[in-house]
GUFI-216556 format. One record per atom (N, C-alpha, C): residue in three letters; x, y, z. Coordinates in steps of 0.001 Angstrom, whole numbers, plus 500000, padded with zeros to 6 digits. Example, Ala and Ser with C-alpha at 12.3 -4.5 7.8 and 13.67 -1.06 7.14 Angstrom:
<nodes>
ALA513190494310507800ALA512300495500507800ALA513200496700507800SER512850497750507080SER513670498940507140SER512900500030507870
</nodes>
This chain:
<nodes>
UNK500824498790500000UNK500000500000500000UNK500862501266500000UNK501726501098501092UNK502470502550500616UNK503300502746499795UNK503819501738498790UNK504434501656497446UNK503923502358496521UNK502329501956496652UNK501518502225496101UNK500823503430496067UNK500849504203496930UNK500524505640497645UNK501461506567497211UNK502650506162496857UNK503778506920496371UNK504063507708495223UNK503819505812494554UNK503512506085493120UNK502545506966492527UNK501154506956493766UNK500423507753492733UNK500584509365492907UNK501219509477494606UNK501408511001494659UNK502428511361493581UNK503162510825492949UNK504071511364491885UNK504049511067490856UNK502533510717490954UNK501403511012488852UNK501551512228488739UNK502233512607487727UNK501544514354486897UNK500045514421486946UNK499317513250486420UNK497830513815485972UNK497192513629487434UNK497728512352487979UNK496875512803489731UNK496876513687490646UNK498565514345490172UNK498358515525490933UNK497217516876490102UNK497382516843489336UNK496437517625488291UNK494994517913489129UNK494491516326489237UNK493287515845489980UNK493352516602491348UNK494123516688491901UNK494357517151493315UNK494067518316493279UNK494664519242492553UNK495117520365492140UNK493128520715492328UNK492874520343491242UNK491082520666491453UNK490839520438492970UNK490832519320493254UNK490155519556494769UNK490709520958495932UNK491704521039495565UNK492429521939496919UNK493302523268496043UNK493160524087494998UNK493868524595494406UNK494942525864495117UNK494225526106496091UNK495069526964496810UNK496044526273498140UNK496451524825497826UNK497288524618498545UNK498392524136497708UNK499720524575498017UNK500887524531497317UNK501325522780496899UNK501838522760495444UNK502211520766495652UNK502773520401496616UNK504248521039497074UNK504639520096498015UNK504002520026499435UNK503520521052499995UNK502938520780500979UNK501423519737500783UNK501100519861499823UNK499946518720499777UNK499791517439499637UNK501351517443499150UNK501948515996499330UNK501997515446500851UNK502571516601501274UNK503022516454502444UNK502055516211503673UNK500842516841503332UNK499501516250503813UNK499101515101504004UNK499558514986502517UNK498537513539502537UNK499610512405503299UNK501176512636502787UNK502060511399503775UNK501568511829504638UNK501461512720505797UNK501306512603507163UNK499881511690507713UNK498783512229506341UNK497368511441506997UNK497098509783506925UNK498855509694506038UNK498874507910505373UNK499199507268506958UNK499840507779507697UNK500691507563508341UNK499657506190509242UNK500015505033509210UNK498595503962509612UNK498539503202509004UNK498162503572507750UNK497800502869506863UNK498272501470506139UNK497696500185506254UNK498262499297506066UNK497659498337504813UNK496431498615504915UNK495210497737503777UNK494198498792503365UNK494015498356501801UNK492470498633501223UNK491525499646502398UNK491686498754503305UNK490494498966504539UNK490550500094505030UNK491675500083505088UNK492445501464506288UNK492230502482505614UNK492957501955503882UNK492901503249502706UNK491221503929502717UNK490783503133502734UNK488939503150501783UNK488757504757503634UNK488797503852504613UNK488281504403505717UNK488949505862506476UNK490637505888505876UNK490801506934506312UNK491026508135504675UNK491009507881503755UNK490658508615502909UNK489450508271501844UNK488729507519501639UNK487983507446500477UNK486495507808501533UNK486235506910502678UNK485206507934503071UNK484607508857503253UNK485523509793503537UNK485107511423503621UNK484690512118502499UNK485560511501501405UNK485274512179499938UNK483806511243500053UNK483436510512500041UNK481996509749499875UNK481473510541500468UNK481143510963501601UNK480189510970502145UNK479982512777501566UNK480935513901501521UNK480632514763500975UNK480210514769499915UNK480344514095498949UNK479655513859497972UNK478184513613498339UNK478281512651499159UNK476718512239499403UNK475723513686500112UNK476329514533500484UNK476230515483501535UNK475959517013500104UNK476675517469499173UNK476628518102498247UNK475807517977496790UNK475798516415496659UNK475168515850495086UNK474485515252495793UNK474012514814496557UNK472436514058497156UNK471256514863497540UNK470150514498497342UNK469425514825498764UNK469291513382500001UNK470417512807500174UNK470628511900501057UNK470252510388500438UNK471007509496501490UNK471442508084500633UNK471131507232501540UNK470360505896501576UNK469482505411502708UNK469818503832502145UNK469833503197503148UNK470170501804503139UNK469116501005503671UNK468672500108503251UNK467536499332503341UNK468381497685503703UNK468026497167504965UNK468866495986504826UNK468382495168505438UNK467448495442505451UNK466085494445506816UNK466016493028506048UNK465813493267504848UNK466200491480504212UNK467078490576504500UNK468519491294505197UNK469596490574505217UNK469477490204506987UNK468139490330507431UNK468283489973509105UNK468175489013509142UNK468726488045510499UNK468011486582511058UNK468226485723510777UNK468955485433509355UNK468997484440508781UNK470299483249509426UNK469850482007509503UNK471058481451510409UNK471552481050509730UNK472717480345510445UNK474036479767509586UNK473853478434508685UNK473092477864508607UNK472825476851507414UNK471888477499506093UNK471343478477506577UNK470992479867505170UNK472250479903504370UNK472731480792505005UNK474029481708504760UNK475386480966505170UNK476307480641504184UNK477111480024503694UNK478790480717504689UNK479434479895505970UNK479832480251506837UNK480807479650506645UNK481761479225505987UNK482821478156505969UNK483947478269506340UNK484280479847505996UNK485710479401506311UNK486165480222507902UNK487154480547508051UNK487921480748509247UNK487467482162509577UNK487264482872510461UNK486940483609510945UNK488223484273510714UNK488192485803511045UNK489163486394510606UNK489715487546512444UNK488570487398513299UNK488920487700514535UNK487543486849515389UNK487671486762516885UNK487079486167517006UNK485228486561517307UNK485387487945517071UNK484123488548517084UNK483537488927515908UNK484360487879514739UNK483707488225513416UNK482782487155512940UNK481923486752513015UNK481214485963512855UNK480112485916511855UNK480055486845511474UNK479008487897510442UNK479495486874508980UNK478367486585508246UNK478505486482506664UNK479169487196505459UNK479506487047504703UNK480040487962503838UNK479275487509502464UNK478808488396501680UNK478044488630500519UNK478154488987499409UNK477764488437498113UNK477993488743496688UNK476828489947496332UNK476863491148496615UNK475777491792496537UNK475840491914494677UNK474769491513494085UNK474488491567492204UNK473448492547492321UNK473690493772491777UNK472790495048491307UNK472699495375490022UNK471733496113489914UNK471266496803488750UNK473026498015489136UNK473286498702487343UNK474151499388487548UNK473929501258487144UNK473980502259487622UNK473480503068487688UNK474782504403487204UNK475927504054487948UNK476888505163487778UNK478545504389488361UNK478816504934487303UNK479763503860487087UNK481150503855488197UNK481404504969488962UNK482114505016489988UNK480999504822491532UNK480012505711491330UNK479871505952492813UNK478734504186493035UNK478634504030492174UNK477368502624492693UNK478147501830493854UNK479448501438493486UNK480043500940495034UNK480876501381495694UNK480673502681495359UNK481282503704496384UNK480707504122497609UNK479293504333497146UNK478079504718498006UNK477982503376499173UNK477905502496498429UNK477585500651498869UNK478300500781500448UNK479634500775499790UNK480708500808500693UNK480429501800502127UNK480214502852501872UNK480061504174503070UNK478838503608504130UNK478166502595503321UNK476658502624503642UNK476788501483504806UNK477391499942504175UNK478024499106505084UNK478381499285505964UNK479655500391505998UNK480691500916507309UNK479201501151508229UNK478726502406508052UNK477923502698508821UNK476781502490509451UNK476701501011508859UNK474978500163509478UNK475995499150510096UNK477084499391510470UNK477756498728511509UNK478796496850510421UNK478548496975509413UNK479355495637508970UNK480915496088508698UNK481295494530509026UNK482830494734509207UNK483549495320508150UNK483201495167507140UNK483930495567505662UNK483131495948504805UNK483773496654503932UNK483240496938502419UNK483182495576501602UNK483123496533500054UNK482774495466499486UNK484537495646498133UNK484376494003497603UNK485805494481496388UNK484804494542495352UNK485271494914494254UNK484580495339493012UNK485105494943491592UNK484089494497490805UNK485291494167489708UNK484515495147488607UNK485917495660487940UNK486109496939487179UNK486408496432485947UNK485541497063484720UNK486248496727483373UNK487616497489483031UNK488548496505482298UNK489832497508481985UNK489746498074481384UNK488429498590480728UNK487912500023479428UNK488384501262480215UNK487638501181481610UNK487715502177482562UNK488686502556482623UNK490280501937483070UNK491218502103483585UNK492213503323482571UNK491787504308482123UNK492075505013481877UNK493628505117481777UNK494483505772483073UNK495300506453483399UNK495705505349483918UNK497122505321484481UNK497877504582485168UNK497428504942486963UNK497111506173486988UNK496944506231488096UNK495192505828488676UNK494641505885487478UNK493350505542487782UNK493560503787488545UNK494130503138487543UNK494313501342488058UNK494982501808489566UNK496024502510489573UNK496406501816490913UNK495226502583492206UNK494639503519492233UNK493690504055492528UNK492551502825493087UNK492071502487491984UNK490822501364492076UNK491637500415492735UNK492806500272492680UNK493424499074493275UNK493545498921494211UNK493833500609495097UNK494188500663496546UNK492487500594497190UNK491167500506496513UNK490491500471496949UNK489756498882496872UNK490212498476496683UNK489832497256496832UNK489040496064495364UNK489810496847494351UNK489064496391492673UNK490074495162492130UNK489048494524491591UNK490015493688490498UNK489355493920489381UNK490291493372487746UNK490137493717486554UNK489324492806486234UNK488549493520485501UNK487597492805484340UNK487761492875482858UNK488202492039482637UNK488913492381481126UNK488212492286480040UNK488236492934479126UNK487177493204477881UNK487648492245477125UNK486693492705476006UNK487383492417474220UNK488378491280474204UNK488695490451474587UNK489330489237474425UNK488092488105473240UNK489247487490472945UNK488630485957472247UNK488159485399472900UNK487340484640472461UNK486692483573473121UNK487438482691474199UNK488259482435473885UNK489020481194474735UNK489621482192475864UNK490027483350475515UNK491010483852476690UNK489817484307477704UNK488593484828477022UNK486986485098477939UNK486907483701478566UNK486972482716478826UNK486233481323478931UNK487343481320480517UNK488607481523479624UNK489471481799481060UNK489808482609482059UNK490148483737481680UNK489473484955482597UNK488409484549483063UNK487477484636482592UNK486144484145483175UNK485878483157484983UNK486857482131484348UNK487077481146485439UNK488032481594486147UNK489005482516485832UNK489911482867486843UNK489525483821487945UNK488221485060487485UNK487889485706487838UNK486875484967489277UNK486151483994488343UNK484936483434489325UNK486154482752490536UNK486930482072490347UNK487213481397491293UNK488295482072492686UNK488737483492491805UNK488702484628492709UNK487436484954493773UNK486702485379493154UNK485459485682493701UNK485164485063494709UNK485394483561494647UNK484959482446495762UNK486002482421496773UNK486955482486496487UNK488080483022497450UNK488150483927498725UNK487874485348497571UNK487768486411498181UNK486690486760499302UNK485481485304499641UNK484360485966500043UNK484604484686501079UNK484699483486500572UNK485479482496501574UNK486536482538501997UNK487796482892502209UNK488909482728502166UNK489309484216502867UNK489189485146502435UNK489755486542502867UNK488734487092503306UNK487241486850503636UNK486535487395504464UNK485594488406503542UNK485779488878502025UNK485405489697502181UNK484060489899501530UNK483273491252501177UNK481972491081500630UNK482355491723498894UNK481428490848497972UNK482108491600496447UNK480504492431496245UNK481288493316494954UNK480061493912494363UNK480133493939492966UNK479359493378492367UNK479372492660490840UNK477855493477490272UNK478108494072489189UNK476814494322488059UNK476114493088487707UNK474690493609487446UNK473959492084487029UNK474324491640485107UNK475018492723485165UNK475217493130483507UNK476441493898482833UNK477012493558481872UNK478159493741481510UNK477899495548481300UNK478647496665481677UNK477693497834481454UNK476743498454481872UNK476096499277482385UNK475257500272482849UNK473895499953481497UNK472965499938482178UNK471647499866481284UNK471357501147481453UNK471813501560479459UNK471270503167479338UNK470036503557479641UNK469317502547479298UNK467721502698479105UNK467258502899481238UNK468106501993481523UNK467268501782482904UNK466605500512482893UNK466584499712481793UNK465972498120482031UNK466144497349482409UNK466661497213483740UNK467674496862484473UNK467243494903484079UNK468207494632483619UNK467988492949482946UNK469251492130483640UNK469309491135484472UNK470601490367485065UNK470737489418483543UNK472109489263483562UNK472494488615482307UNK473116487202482627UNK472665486359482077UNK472845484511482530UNK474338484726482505UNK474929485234481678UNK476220485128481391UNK476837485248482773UNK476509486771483731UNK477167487069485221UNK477186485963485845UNK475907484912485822UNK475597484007486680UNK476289482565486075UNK476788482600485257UNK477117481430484418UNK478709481419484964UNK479325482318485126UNK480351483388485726UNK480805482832486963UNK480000483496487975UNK479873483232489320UNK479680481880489502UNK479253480851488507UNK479376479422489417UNK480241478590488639UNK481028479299488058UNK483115478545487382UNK483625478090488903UNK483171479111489642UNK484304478509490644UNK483539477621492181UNK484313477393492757UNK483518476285494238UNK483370474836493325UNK482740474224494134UNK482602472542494159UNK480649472286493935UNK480355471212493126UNK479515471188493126UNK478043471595492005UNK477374471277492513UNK476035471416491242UNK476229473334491149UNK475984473860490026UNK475462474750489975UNK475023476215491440UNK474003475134491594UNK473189475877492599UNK474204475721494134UNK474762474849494305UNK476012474973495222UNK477103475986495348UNK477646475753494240UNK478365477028493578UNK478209478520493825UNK476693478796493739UNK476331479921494205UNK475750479975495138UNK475407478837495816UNK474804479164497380UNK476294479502498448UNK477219478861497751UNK478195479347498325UNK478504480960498461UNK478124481309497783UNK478974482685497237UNK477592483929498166UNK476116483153498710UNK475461484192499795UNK475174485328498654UNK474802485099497507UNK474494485832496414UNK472997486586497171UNK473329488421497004UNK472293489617497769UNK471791490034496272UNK470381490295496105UNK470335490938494739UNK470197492798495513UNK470557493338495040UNK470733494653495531UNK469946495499494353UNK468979496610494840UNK469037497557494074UNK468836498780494537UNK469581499953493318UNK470050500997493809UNK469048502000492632UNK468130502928493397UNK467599503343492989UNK467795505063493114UNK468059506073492016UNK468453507167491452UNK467332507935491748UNK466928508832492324UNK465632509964491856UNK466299510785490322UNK467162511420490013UNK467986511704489331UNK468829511180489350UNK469318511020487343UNK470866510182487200UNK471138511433486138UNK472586511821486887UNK473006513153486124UNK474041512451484630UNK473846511196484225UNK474059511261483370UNK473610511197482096UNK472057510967482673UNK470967511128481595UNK470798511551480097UNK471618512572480243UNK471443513463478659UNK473051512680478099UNK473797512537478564UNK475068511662478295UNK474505510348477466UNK473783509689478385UNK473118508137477846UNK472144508531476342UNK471407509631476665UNK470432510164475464UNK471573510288473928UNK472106511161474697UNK473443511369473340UNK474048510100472946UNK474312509238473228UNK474858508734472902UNK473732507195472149UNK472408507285472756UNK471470506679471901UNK471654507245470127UNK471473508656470375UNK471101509494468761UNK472487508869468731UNK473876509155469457UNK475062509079467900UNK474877507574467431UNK474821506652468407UNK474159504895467631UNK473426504863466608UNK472160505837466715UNK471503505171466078UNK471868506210464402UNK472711507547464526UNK473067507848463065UNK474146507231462783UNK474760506518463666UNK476411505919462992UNK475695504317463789UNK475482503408463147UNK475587502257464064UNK477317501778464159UNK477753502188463797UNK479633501816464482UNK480509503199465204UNK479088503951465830UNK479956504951466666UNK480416503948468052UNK481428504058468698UNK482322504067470035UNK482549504917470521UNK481939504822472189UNK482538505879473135UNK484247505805473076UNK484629507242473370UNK485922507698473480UNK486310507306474695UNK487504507758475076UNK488005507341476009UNK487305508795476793UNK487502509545476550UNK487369511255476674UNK485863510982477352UNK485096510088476113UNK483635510158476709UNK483453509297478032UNK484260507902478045UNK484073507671479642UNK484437508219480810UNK485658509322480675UNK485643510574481439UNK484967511498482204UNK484206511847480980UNK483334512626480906UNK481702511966481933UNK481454510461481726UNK480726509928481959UNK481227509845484033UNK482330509138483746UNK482754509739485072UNK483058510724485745UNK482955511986485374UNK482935512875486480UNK481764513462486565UNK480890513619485485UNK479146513948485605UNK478251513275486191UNK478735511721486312UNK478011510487487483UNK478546511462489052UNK479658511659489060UNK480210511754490691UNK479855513258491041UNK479858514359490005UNK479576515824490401UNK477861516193490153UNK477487515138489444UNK476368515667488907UNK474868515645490009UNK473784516068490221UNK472707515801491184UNK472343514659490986UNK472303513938491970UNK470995513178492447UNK470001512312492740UNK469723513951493495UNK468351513487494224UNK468645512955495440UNK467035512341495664UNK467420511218496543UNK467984510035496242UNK468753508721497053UNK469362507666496537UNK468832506746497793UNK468488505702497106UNK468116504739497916UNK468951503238497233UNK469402502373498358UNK470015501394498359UNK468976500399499238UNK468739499141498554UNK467829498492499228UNK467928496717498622UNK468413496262499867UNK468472494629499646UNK467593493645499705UNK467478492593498405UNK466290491379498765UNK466904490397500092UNK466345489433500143UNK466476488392501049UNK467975487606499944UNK469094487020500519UNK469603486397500187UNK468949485051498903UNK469668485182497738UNK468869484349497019UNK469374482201497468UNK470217482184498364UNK469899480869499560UNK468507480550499759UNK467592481460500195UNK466490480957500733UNK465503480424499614UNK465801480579498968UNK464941480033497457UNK465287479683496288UNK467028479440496284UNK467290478669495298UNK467298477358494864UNK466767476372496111UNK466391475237495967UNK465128474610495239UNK464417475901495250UNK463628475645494501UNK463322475776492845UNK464905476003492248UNK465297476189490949UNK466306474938490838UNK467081474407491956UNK468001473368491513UNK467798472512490763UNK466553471964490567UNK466143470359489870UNK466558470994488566UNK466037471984487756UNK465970472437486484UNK466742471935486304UNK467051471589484257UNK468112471317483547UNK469233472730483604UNK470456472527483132UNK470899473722483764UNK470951474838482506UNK470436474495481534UNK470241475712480284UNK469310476350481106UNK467830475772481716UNK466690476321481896UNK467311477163483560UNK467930476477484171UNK468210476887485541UNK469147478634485753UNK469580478609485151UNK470295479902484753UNK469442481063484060UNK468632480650483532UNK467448481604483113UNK466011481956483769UNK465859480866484469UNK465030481183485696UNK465544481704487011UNK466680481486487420UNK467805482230488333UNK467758483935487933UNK468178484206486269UNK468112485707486285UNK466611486337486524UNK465761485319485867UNK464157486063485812UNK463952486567487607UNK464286484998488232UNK464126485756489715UNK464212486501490509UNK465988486618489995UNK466961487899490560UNK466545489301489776UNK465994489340488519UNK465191490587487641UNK463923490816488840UNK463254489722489090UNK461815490165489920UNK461889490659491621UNK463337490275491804UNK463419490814493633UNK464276492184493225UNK465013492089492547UNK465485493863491697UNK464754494483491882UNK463533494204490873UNK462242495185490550UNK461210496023491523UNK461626494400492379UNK460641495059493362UNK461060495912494235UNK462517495586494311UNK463110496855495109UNK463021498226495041UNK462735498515493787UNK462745499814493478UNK462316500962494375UNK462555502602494414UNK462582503549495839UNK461828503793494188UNK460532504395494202UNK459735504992492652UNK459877506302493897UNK459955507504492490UNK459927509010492909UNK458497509576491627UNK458193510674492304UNK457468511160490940UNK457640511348489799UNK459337511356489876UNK459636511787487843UNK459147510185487676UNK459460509124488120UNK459300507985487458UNK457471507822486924UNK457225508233488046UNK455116508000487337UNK455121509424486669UNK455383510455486567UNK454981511483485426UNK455866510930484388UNK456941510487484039UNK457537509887482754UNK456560508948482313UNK455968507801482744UNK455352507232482135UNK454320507653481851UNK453733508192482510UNK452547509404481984UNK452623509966480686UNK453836510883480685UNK453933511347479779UNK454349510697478166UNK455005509760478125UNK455397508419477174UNK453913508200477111UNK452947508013477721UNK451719507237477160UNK450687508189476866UNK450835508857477534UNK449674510086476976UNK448564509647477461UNK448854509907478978UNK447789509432479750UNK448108510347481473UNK447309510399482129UNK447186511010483456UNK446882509256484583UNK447062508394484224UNK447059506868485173UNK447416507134486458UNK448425507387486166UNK449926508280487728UNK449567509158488272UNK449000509874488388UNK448627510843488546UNK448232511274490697UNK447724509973490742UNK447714510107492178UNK449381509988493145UNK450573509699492294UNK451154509722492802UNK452350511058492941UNK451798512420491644UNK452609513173491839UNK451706514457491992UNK452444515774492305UNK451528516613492110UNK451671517849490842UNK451177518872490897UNK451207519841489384UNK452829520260489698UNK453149520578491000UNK454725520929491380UNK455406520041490658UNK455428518759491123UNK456636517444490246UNK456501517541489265UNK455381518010488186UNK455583517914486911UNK456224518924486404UNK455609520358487200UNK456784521841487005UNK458564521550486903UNK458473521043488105UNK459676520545488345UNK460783519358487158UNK459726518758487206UNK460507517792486201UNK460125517874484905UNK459677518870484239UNK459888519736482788UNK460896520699483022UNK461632521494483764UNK462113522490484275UNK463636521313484412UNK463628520258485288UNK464732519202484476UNK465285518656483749UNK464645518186482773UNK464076517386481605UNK464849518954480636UNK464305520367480567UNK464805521098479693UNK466184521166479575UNK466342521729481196UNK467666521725482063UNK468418520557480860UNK468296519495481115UNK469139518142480817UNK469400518122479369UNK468074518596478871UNK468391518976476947UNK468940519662476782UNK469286520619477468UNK470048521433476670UNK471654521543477139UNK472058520238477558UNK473375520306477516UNK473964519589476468UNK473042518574475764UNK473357518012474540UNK473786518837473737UNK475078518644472981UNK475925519149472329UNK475696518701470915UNK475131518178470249UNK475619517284469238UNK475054518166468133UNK475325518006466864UNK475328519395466044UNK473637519062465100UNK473459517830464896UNK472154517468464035UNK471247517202465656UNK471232518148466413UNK470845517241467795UNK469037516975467370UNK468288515962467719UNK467079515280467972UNK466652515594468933UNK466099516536469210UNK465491516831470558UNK464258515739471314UNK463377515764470063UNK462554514396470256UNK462832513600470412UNK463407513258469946UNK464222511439470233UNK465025511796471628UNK465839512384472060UNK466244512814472810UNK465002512499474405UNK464062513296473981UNK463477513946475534UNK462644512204475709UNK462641511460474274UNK461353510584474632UNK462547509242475670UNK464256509586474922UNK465344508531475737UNK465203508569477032UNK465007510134477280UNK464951510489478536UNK463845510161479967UNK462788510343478697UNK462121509762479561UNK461751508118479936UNK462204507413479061UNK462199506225478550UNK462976505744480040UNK463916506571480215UNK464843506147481496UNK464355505913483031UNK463632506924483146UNK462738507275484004UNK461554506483484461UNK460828505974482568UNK459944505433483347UNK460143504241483214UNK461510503641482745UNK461340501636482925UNK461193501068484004UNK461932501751485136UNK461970501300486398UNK460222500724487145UNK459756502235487053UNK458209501668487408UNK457539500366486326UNK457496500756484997UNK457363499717484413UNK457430497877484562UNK458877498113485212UNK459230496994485964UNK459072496254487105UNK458758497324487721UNK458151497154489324UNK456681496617489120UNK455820497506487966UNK454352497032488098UNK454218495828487324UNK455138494928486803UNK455365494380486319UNK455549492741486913UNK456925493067488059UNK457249492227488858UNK456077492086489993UNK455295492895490105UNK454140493426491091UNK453233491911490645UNK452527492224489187UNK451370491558488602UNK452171490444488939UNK453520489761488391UNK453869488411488233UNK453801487417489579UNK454094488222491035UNK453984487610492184UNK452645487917492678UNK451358488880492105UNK450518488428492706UNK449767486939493008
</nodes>
């Protein structure tokens, strides 16, 4: 770690980064800051808790209207539930450790937030995270994610080198949650769902049970798999996701830049909002036995439908979400749930958000309908998952 701390205080571009946060304090003395506040520091843990928290939580404190953890699902459950195997790591640690699988929302803070939220509803640790190497930008960005507790997720490979990674990754995973104690945080989906349709992909789950002993459903009962979802009142990257629908659909072989995942990352972390709610199902242990018999083509696809329907239901719905669908249908249905203010309000957003689109043939229509499209899948989904378990 402090090899590692070194290296990055003597990035040009991280200090750059710095430079923004604190501009009126001189380099060397800010160096000199930060060695003195390292001074402790031994793990991830220490790193995350004596510097990455504070920046969280101001964030949460400046770009929120506050961030709420829901975890009443994860009570009570005893130790033949929840998957207890290996060695304790002190003797008052006794607590489970968890594969929390979410919908993905913003591409830094989703387990950034996670993390702050844990510490403070009293669990022993955060969570590790696995990061695509698209992200990894900068040199200092990797060792960054590194000191916080990330491993790589590697893109664009062949088939065969995916098949292996793949398994190298999963059987990390099983490690890391048996073995080193700790809790991971995995997307249900390769990528952020522009739309908001939040869909778990067989593939994650096909993934997650490479590694451990055993049927399938072993595999991942091991692993104390949480479906988590994290629900946005505002996602300030909205008009970002819109733009980048229109450049698809006039170039179908446009690619984000590197510039544009940048960009995507610092408008997720500076941008509003809202309220944020974080909210966990019941461990999927308690009911995966009742998917084991399946053949295992069918078992993996009824696994995501499930983990899609305790997602869904999670959802924190705000009023932009029922006036978006309102407005997409051309109908007043919703209506008991917002008032003439939320709709002021969220046209007065909605403009706000159009008009930062840059793009020179810009679609405003297509544009405002992406936008809202975003807004309202979530409910969509919820009334959805609603009808299917009545």
């Amino acid at each position: 770690m402090k090899q590692a701390f070194e290296e990055l205080l003597d990035d040009r571009q991280f200090n750059l980064v710095l430079k923004g946060f604190a501009p009126w304090l001189p380099k060397g003395l800010r160096k000199g800051v930060l060695r003195l506040a390292f001074t402790g520091v031994k793990t991830p843990l220490d790193f995350q808790l004596r510097f990455m928290k504070p920046v969280v939580k101001y964030i949460i404190r400046k770009h929120t209207n506050g961030c709420r953890f829901d975890d009443g699902a994860l009570k009570g459950f005893d130790s033949k539930t929840l998957q207890n195997k290996s060695p304790r790591t002190s003797q008052d640690d006794s607590s489970p450790r968890y594969t929390f699988v979410s919908n993905h929302r913003d591409i830094v803070l989703d387990s950034a937030f996670l993390d702050v939220l844990l510490v403070e509803s009293g669990y022993p640790t955060t969570v590790e995270i696995g990061i695509g190497d698209n992200l990894l930008i900068y040199p200092w960005i990797k060792r960054l994610v590194r000191m916080n507790k990330a491993f790589t997720v590697r893109r664009s490979l062949t088939p065969r080198a995916m098949l292996e990674s793949s398994q190298l990754m999963s059987k990390y995973i099983h490690y890391a949650v048996n073995t080193k104690r700790e809790n991971i945080w995995i997307a249900q989906r390769e990528g952020r769902a522009k739309d908001s349709d939040d869909r778990t992909q067989d593939a994650v789950l096909k993934m997650l049970a490479m590694g451990g002993e055993g049927s399938p459903a072993d595999r991942l009962r091991d692993l104390n798999i949480v479906p988590l979802t994290i629900s946005y009142e505002y996602d300030p990257c909205d008009y970002l996701k819109a733009q980048e629908f229109q450049q698809k659909r006039d170039n179908p072989e446009f690619k984000k830049s590197r510039q544009d995942d940048l960009d995507n990352m610092k408008t997720g972390i500076f941008g509003y909002k809202g309220r944020v709610v974080y909210r966990c199902a019941a461990p999927i242990n308690t009911w995966i036995d009742e998917l084991a018999s399946l053949p295992k083509t069918e078992f993996y696809s009824a696994l995501a439908h499930r983990i899609d329907t305790e997602l869904h239901q999670g959802y924190e719905l705000f009023p932009c979400n029922y006036i978006a669908l309102d407005m997409l249908n051309g109908n007043l249905d919703q209506t008991e749930h917002y008032s003439e203010a939320d709709v002021a309000n969220f046209e007065q957003y909605l403009t706000a958000q159009l008009a930062k689109v840059t793009l020179p043939n810009k679609d405003e229509a297509f544009l405002r309908e992406r936008i809202l499209t975003m807004y309202a899948n979530p409910l969509r989904n919820h009334l959805q998952s609603s009808k299917a378990t009545d």
